[in-house]
Biopython code that builds the backbone (N, CA, C, O; Angstrom):
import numpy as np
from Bio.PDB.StructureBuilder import StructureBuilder

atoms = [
    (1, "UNK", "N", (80.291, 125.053, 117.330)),
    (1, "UNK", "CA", (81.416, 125.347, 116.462)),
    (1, "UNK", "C", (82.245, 124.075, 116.288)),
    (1, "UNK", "O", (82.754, 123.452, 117.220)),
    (2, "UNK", "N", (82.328, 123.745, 114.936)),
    (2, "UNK", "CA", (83.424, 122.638, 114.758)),
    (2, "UNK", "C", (84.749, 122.942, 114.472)),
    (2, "UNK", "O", (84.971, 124.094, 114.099)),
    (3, "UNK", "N", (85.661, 122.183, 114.561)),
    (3, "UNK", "CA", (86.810, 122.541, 114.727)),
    (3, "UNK", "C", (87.619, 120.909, 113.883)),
    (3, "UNK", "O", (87.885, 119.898, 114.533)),
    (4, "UNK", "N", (87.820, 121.035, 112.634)),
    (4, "UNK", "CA", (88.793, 120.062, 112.069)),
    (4, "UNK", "C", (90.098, 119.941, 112.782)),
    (4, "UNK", "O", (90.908, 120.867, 112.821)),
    (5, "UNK", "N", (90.285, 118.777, 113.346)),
    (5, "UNK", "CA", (91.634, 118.598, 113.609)),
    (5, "UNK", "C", (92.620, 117.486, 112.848)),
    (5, "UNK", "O", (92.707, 116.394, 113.410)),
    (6, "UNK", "N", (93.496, 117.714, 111.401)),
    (6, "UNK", "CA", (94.236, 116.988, 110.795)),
    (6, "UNK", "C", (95.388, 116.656, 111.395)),
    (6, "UNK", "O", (96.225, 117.388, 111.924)),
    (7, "UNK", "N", (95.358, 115.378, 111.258)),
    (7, "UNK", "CA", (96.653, 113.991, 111.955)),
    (7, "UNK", "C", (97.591, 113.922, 110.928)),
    (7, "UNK", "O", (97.412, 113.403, 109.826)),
    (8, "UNK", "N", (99.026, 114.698, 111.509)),
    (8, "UNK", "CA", (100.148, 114.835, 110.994)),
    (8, "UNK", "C", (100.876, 113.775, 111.151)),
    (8, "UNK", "O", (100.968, 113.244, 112.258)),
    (9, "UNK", "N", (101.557, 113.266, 109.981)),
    (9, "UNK", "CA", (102.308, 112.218, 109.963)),
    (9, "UNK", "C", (103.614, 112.233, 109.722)),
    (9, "UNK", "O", (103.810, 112.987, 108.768)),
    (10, "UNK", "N", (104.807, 111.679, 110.196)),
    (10, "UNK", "CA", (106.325, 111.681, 109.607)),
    (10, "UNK", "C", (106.713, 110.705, 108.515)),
    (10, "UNK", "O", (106.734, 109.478, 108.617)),
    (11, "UNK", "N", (107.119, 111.682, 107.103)),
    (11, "UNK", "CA", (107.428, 111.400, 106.255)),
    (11, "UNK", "C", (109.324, 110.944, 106.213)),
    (11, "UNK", "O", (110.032, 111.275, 107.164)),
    (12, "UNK", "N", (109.802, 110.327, 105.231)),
    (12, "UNK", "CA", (111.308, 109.891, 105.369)),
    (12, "UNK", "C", (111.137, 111.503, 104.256)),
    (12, "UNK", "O", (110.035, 111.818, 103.807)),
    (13, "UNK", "N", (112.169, 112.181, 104.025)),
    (13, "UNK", "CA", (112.070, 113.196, 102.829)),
    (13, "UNK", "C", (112.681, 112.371, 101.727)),
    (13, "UNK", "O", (112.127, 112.479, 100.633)),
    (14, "UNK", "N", (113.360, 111.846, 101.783)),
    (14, "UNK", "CA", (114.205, 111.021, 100.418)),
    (14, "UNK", "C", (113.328, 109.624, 99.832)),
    (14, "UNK", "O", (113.417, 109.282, 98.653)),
    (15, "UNK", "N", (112.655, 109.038, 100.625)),
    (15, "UNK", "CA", (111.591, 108.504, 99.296)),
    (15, "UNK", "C", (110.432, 108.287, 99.869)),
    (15, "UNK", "O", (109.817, 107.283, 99.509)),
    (16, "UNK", "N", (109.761, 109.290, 101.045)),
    (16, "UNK", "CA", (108.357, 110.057, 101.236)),
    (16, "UNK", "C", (107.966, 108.582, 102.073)),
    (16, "UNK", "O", (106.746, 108.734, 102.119)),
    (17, "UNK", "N", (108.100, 107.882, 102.437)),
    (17, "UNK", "CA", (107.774, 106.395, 103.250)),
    (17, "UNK", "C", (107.158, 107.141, 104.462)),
    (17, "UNK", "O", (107.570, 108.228, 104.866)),
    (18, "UNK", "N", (106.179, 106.477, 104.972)),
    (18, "UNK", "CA", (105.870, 107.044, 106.599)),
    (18, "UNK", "C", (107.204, 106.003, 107.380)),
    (18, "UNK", "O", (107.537, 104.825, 107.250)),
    (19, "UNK", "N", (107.644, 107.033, 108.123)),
    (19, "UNK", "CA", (108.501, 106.492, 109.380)),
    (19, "UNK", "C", (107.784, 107.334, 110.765)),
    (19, "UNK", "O", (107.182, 108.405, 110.698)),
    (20, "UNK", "N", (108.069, 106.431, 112.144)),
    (20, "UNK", "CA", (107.989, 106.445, 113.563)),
    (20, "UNK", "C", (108.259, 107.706, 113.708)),
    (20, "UNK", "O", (109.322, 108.011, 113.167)),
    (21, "UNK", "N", (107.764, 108.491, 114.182)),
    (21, "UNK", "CA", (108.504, 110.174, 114.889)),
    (21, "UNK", "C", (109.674, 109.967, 115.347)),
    (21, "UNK", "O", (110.516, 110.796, 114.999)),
    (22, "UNK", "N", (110.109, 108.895, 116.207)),
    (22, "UNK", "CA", (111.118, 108.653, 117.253)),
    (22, "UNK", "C", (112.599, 107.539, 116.346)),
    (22, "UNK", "O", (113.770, 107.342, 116.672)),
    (23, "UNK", "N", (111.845, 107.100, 115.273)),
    (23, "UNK", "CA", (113.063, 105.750, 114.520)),
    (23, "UNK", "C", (114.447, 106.834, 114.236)),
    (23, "UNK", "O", (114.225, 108.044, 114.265)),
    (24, "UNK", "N", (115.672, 106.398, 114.001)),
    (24, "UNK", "CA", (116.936, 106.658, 114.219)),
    (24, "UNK", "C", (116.761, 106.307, 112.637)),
    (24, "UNK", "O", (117.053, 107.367, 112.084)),
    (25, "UNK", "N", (116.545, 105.680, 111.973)),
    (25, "UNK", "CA", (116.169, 106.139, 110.319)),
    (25, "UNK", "C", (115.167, 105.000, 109.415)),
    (25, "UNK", "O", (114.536, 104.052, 109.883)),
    (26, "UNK", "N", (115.234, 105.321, 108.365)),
    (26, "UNK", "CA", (114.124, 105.334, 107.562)),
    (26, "UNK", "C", (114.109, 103.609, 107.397)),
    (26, "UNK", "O", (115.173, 103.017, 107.215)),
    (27, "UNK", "N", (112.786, 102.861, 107.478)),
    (27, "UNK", "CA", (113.209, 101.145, 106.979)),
    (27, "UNK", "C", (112.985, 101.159, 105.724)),
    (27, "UNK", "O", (112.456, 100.150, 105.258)),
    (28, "UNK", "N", (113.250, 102.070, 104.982)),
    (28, "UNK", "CA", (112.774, 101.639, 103.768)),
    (28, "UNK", "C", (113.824, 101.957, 102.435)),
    (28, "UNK", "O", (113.784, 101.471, 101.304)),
    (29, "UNK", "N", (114.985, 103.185, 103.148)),
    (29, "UNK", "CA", (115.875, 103.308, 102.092)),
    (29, "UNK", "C", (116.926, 103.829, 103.238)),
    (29, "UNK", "O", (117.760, 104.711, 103.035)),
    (30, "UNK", "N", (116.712, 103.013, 104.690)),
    (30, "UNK", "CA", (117.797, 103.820, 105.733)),
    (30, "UNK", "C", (118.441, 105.130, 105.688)),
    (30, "UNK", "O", (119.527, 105.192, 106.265)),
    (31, "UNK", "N", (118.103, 105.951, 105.254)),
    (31, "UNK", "CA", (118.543, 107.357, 105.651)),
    (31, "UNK", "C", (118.406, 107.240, 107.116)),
    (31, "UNK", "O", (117.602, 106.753, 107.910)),
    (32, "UNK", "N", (119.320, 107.771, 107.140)),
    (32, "UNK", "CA", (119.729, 108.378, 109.014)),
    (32, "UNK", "C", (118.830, 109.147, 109.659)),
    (32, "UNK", "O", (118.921, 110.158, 108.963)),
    (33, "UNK", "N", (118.185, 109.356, 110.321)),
    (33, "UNK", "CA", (117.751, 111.003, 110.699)),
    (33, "UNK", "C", (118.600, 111.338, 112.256)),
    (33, "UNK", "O", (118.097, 112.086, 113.094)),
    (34, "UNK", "N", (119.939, 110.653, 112.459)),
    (34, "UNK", "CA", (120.981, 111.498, 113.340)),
    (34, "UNK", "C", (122.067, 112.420, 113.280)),
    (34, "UNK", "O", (123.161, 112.229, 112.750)),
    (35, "UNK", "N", (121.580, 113.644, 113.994)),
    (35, "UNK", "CA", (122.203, 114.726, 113.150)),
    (35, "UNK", "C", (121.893, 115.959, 112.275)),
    (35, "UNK", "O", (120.952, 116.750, 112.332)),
    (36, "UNK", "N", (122.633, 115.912, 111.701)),
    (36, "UNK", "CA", (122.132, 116.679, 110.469)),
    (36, "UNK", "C", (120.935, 116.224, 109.073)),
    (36, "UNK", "O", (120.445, 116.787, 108.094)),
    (37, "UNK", "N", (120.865, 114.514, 109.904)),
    (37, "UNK", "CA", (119.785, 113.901, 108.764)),
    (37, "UNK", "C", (118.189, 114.014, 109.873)),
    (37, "UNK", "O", (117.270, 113.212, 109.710)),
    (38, "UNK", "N", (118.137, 115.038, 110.855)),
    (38, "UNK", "CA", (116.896, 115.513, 111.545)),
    (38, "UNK", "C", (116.490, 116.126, 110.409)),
    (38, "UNK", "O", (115.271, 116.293, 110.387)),
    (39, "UNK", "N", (116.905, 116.410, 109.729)),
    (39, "UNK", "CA", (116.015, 118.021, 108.607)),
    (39, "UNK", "C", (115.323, 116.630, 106.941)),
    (39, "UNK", "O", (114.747, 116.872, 105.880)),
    (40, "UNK", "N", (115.848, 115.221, 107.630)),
    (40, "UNK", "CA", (115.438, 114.263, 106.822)),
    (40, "UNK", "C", (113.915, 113.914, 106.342)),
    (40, "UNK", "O", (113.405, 113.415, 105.339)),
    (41, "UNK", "N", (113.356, 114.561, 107.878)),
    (41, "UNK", "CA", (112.079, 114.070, 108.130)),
    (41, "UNK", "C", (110.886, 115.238, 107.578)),
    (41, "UNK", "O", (111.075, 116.425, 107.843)),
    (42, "UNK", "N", (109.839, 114.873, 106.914)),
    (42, "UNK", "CA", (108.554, 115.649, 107.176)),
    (42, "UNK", "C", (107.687, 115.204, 107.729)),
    (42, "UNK", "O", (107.418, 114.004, 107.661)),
    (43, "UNK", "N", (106.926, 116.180, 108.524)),
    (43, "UNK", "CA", (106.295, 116.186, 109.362)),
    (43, "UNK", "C", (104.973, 117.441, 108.791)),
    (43, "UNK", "O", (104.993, 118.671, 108.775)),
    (44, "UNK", "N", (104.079, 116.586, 108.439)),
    (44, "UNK", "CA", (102.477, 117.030, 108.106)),
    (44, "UNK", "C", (101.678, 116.009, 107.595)),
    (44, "UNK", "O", (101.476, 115.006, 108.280)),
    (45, "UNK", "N", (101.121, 116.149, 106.306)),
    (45, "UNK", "CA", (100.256, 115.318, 105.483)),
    (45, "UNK", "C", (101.200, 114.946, 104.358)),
    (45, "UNK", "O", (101.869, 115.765, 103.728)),
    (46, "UNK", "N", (101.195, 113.850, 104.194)),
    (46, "UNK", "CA", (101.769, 113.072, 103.108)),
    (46, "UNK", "C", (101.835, 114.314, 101.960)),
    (46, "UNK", "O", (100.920, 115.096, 101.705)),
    (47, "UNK", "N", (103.277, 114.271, 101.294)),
    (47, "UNK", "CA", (103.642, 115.017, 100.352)),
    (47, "UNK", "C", (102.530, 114.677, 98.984)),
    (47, "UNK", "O", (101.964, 113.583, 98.981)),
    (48, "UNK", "N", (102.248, 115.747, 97.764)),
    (48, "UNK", "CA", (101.195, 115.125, 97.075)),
    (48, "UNK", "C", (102.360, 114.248, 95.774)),
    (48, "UNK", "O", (102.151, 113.403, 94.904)),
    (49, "UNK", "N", (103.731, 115.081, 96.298)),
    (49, "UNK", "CA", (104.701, 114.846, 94.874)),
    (49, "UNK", "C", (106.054, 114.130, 95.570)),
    (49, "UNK", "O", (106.479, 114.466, 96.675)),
    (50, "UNK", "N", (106.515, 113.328, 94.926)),
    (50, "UNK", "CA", (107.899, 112.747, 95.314)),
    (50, "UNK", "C", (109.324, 113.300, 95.329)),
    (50, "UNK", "O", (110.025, 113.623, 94.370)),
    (51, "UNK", "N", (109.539, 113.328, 96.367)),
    (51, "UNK", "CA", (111.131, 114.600, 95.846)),
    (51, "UNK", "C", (111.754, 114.105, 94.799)),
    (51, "UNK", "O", (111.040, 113.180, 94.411)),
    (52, "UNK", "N", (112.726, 114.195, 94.085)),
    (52, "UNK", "CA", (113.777, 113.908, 92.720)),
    (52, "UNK", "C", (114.890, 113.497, 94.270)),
    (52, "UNK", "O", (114.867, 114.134, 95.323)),
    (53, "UNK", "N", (115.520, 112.630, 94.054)),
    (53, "UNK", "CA", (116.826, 112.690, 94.489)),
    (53, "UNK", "C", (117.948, 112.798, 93.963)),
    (53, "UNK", "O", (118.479, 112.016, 93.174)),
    (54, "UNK", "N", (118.500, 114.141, 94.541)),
    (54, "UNK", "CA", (119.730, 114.765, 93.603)),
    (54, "UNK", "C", (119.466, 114.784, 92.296)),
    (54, "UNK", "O", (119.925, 113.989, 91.476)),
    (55, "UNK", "N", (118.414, 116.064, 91.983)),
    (55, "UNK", "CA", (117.773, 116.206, 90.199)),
    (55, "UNK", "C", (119.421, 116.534, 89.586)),
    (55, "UNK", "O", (119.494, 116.088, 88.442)),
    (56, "UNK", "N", (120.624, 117.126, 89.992)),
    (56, "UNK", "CA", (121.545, 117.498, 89.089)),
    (56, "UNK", "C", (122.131, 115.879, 89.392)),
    (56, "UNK", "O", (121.552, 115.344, 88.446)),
    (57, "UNK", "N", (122.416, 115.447, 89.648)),
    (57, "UNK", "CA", (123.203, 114.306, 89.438)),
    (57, "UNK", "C", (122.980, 113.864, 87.532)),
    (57, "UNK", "O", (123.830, 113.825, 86.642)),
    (58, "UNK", "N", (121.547, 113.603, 87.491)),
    (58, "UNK", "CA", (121.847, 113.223, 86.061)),
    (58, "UNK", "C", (122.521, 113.972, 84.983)),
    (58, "UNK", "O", (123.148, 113.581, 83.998)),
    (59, "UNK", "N", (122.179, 115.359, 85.500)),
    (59, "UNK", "CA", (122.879, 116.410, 84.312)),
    (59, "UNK", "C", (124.165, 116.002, 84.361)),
    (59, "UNK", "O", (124.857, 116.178, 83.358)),
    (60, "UNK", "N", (124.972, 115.119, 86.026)),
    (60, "UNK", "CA", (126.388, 115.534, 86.034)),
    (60, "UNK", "C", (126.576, 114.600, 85.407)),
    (60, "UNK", "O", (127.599, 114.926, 84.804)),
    (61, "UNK", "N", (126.261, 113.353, 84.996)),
    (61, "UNK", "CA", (126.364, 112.126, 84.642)),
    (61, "UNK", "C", (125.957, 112.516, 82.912)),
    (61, "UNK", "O", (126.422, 111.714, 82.103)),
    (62, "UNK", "N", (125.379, 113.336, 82.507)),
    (62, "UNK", "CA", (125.339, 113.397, 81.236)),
    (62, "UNK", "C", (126.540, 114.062, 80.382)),
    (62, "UNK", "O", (126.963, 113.824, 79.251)),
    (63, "UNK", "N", (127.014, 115.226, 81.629)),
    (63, "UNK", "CA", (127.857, 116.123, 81.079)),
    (63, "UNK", "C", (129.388, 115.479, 81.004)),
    (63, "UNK", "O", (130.321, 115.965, 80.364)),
    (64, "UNK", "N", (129.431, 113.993, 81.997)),
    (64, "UNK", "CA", (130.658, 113.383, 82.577)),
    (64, "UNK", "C", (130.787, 112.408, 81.019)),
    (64, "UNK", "O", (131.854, 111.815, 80.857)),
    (65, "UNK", "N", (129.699, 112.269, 79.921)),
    (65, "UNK", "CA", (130.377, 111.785, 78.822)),
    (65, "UNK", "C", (130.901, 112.151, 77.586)),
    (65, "UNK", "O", (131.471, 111.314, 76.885)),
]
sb = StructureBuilder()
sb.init_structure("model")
sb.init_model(0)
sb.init_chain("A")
sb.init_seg("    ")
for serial, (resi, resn, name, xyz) in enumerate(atoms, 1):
    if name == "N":
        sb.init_residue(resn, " ", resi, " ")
    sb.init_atom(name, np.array(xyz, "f"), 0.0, 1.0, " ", f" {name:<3s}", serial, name[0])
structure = sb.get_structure()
């Protein structure tokens, strides 16, 4: 019987970079992960899609002219 075993990796969530399980935050756009920036991190297989950061911001920036 075989048994696949897939190697989970830690993602930054704000621009998907692999970071260290253990780094205090991201080297690539420094997000924090102390705190409340723990929920920063994913943890599986590389996302297939890039999060939006803050998708309403542009609406607010459209509606702000």
């Amino acid at each position: 019987m075989s048994t696949s075993h897939r190697h989970h990796e830690t993602f930054c969530a704000r621009c998907v970079e692999l970071v260290a399980e253990d780094s205090p935050s991201c080297p690539s756009c420094e997000t924090s992960f102390a705190g409340a920036g723990r929920f920063m991190r994913i943890s599986g297989p590389r996302p297939a899609v890039v999060p939006q950061r803050r998708p309403w911001a542009a609406a607010t920036r459209l509606a702000a002219r």
